[in-house]
C-alpha positions in Angstrom: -7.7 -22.1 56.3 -5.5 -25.4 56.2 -2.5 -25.2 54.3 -2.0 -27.5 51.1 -0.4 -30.9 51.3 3.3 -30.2 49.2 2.6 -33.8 47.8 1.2 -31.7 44.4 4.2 -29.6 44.0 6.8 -33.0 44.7 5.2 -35.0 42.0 5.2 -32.2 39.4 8.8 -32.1 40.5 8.9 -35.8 39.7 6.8 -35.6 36.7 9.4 -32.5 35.1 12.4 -34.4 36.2 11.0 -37.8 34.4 10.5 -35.8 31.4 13.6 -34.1 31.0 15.2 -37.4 31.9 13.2 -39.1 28.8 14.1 -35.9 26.6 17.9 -36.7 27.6 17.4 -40.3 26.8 16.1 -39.1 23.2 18.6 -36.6 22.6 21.7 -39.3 22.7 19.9 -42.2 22.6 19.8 -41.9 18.5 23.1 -40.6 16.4 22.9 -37.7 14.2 23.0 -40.0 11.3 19.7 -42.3 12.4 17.7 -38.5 13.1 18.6 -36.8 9.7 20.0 -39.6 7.0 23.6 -38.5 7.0 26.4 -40.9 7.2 28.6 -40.5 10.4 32.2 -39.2 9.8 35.2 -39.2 11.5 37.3 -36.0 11.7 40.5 -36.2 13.2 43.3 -33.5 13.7 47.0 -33.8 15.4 48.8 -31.5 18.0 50.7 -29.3 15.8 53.9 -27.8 15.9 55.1 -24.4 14.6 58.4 -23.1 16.2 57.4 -19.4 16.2 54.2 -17.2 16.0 54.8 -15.3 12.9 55.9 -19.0 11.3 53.5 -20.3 8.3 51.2 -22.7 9.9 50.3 -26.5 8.0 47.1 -27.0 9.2 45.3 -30.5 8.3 42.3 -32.6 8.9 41.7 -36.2 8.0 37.9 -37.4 7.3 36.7 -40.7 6.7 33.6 -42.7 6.8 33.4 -46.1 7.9 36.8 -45.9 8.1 37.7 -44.8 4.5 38.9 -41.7 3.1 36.1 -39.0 2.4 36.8 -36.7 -0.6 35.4 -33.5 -1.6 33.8 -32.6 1.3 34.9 -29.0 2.8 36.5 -28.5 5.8 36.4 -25.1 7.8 39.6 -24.7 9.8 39.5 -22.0 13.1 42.7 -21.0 15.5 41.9 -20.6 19.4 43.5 -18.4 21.6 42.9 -16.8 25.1 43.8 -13.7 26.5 42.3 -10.4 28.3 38.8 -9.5 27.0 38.3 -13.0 25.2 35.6 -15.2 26.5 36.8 -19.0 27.1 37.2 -21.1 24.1 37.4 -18.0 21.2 38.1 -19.3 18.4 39.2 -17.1 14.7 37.8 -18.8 11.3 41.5 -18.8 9.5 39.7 -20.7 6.4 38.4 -23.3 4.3 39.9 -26.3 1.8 38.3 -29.2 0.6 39.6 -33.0 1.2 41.4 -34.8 -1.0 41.7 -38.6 -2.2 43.3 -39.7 0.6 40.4 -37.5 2.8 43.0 -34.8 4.2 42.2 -31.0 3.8 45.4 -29.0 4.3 45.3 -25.2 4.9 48.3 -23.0 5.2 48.0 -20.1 7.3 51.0 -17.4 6.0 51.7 -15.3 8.8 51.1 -18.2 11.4 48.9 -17.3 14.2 50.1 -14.0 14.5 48.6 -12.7 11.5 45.3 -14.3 12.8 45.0 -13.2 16.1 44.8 -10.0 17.9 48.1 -8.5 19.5 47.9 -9.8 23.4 46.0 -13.2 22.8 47.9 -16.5 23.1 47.7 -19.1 20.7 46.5 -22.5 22.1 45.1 -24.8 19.5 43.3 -25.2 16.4 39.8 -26.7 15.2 38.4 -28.7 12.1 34.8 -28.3 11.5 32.6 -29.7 8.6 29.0 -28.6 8.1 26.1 -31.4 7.9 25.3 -31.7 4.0 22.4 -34.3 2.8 24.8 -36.9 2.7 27.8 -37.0 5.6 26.7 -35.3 9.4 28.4 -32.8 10.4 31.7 -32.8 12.9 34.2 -30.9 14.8 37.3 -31.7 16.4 40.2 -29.9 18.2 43.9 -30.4 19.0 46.9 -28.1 20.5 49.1 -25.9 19.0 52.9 -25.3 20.3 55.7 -23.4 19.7 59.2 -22.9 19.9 61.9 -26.1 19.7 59.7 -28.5 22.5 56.8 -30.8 21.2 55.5 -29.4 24.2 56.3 -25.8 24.4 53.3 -23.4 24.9 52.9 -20.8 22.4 53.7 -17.0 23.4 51.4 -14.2 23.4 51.3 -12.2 20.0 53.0 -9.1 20.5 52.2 -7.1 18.0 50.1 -7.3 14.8 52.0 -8.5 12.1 51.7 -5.9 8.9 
C-alpha cells in the first residue's frame, strides 16, 4: 500500500491558518463601539504616590469621550501587588465611585495598600476599570504606585496586616 501524498494535510494547514488569520482580521479590524453601539471612552490614570504603606491612598480616574468629560458613569478601582503564592498581575477590587462634572472618579483607600493587601505582597500599581453599559464601551487602564520620599521609589512589602 502507497503512502498518502502530505499535500492534504499542508493545505488544511493553509486553509486553518487562513481562517484564523481572517478571524484575527475581524476581531480588531472593527472597535468595540462599531460591534455593540457604545461610544468609545478614554480612561486615563497617573503614577501615584503615597510615601508609606499604611498611608491613605487618593486614587483617581479621568473619563472622557471625544475628548470631553464623561459624568456619572461608575468606575471600579483595583490595587496590584506580587508576592509568594500570587499569580502574575493579582489584582484586589479596593472599590467603586462614580465620575464627576469634570469626568474624574476619586476613591480614597484609608489604610493605604496595607489594609488591602495580604501581609507579604508588594504593592506595585493600581487599575481603573469601567463596565460596558448601552451607551459608553467599556475600559481599563493601569499605572504604578510608589512609596516613600522618591517619585520613583518602589513600594515595600506589607509586613503585617493592619488591624
Amino acid at each position: 500500500m502507497s503512502e498518502l501524498p502530505h499535500r492534504p494535510i499542508a493545505w488544511a494547514a493553509f486553509v486553518l491558518a487562513g481562517a484564523v488569520a481572517a478571524a484575527g482580521a475581524l476581531i480588531t479590524g472593527c472597535s468595540q463601539s462599531q460591534v455593540s453601539g457604545c461610544t468609545d471612552v478614554s480612561l486615563a490614570v497617573r503614577d501615584t504616590h503615597v510615601r508609606q504603606v499604611t498611608d491613605d491612598l487618593a486614587l483617581t480616574a479621568t473619563l472622557t469621550a471625544d475628548g470631553k468629560p464623561v459624568a456619572g458613569q461608575r468606575v471600579n478601582f483595583w490595587l496590584y501587588d506580587k508576592g509568594p503564592g500570587l499569580p502574575p498581575g493579582s489584582g484586589v477590587f479596593v472599590g467603586t465611585t462614580s465620575t464627576g462634572a469634570a469626568g474624574q472618579a476619586r476613591l480614597n483607600v484609608v489604610g493605604g495598600p496595607a489594609r488591602a493587601l495580604t501581609a507579604g505582597s508588594t504593592p506595585t500599581g493600581f487599575g481603573a476599570e469601567i463596565p460596558q453599559s448601552k451607551d459608553y464601551c467599556a475600559a481599563n487602564t493601569k499605572a504604578a504606585l510608589v512609596c516613600g520620599s522618591s517619585a520613583s521609589a518602589l513600594c515595600p512589602a506589607v509586613r503585617r496586616p493592619v488591624p
